[in-house]
LOTOR-791076 format. One record per residue (C-alpha): residue in three letters; x negated, y negated, z. Coordinates in steps of 0.5 Angstrom, whole numbers, padded with zeros to 4 digits, always signed. Each point is the difference from the previous one (the first is absolute). Example, Ala and Ser with C-alpha at 12.3 -4.5 7.8 and 13.67 -1.06 7.14 Angstrom:
BEGIN
Ala-0025+0009+0016
Ser-0002-0007-0002
# end
This chain:
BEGIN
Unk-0160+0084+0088
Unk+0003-0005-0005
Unk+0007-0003+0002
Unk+0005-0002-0004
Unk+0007-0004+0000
Unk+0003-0002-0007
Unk+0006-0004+0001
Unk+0005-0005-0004
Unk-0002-0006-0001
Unk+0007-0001-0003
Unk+0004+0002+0006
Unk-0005-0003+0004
Unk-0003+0006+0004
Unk-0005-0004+0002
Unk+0001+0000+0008
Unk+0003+0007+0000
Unk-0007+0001-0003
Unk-0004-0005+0006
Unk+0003+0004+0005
Unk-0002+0007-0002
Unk-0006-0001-0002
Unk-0001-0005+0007
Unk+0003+0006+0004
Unk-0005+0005-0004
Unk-0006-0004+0002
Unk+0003-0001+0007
Unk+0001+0008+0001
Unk-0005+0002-0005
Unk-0007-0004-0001
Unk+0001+0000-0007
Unk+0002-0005-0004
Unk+0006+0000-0006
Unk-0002-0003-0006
Unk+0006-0003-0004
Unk+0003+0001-0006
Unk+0005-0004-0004
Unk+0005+0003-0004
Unk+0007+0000-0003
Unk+0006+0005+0000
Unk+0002-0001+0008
Unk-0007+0003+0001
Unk-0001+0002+0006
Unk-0006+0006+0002
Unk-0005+0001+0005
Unk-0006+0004-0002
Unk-0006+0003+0003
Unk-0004+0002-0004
Unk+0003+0004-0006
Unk+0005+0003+0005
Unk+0007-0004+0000
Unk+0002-0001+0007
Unk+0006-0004-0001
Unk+0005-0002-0006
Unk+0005-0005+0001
Unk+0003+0004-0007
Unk+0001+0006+0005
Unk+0002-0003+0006
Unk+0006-0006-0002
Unk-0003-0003+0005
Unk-0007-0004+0002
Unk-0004+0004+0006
Unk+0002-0001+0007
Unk-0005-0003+0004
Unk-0007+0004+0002
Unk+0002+0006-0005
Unk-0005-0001-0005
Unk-0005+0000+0005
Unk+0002+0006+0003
Unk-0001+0004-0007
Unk-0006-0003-0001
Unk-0003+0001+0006
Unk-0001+0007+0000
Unk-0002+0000-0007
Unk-0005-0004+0002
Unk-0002+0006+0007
Unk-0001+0006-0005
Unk-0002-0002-0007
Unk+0001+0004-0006
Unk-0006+0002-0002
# end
């Protein structure tokens, strides 16, 4: 399933963006493809569902937690 990160170059999001995706792989197996952006960008998504927003949260996600969404995504499949 296609993962994705988009984050802020601007801010520089990069290494808020390393360790989530490092942490999706770790938990998951599944790689994270990252996206550049602008804005104060911050998402996570996998596949077409959005699974983390900085937009909605006013913070970067805590440690393991975007795993931990993606990880029954990943168990029981939309079909």
């Amino acid at each position: 399933m296609n993962t994705r990160i988009t984050y802020c170059t601007s801010w520089n999001y990069k290494p808020e963006a390393d360790r989530v995706s490092a942490e999706i792989e770790s938990i998951t197996g599944v790689s994270a493809q990252l996206e550049a952006g602008s804005g104060g960008v911050f998402n996570v998504f996998f596949g077409d569902d959005l699974v983390f927003s900085k937009s909605e949260f006013q913070r970067f996600p805590h440690r393991g937690e975007v795993a931990a969404k993606i990880k029954p995504l990943l168990e029981h499949p939309k079909h």
